[in-house]
C-alpha positions in Angstrom: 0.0 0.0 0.0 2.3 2.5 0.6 3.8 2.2 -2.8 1.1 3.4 -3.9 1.3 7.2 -1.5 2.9 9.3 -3.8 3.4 12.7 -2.2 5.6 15.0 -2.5 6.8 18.1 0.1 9.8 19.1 -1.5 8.6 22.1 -3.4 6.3 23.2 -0.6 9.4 22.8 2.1 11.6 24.8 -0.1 9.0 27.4 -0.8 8.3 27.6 2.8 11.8 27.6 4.0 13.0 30.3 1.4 9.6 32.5 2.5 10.9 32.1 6.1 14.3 32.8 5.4 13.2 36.3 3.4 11.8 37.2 6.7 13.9 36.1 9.3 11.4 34.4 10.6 12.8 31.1 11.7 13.8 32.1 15.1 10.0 32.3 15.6 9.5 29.1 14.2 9.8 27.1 17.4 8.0 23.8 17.7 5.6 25.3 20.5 4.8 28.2 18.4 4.4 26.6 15.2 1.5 24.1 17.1 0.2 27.2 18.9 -0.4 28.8 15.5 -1.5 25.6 13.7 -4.5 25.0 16.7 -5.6 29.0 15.6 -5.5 27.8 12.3 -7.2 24.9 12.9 -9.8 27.2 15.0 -10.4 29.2 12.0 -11.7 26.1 9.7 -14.1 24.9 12.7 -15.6 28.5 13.2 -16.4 28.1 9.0 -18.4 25.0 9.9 -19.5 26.2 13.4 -23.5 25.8 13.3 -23.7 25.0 9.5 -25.5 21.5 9.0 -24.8 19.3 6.1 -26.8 21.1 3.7 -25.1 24.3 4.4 -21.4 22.8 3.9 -22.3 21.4 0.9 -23.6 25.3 0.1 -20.0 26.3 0.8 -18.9 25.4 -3.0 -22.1 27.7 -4.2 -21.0 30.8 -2.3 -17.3 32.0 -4.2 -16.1 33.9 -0.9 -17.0 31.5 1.5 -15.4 29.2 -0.5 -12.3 31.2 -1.2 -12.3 31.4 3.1 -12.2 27.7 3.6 -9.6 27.1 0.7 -7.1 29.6 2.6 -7.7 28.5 5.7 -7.2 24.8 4.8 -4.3 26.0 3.2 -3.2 27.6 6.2 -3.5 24.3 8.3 -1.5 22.8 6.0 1.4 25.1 5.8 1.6 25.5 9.6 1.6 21.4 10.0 4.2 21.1 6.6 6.4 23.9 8.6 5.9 22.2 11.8 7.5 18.8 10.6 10.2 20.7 8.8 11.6 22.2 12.1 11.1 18.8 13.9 12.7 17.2 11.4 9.3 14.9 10.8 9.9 13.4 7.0 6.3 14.3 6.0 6.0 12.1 3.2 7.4 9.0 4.9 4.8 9.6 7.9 2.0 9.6 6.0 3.0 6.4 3.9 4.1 4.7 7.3 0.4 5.9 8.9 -1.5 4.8 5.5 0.1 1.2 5.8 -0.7 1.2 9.9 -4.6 2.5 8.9 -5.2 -0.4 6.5 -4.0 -2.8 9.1 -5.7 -1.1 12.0 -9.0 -0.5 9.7 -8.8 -3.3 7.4 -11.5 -3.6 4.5 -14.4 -5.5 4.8 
């Protein structure tokens, strides 16, 4: 299974790492800070879906703006999260290979 993972960080860690760089923001980018901003992040996508029932996420894709909102802050979860394992030193694409093979055992297929 995990042969068949193919992701690839490399061009979003060196984007990332070069945007930090320009900035001088990696003494900011501590493990602790990097979560703390991730769980705001994260915070941000709930409050989108915060009292909306099914019918009004699926309206989500009908309304450009709203969409527009959850496509940056998904995006933003996943920046924080890809520059969180970057400063860990977390090989994002091996996790997620090693966790899709430990899934399918865990959860197999009926």
């Amino acid at each position: 299974m995990s042969d068949e993972i193919l992701i690839d960080t490399r061009g979003l860690t060196t984007a990332l790492q070069r945007f930090a760089d320009e900035r001088d923001w990696n003494r900011h980018h501590s493990p602790r800070n990097l979560v703390l901003a991730l769980v705001g992040e994260v915070g941000e996508l709930a409050e989108i879906f915060q009292w909306l029932g099914d019918d009004g996420t699926a309206a989500l894709r009908d309304d450009p703006a709203r969409f527009t909102h959850l496509q940056e802050e998904i995006a933003d979860v996943l920046l924080y999260l890809t520059r969180l394992a970057m400063v860990t030193g977390v090989d994002l694409d091996q996790a997620v290979r090693d966790k899709m093979v430990k899934n399918a055992i865990k959860y197999p297929a009926p």
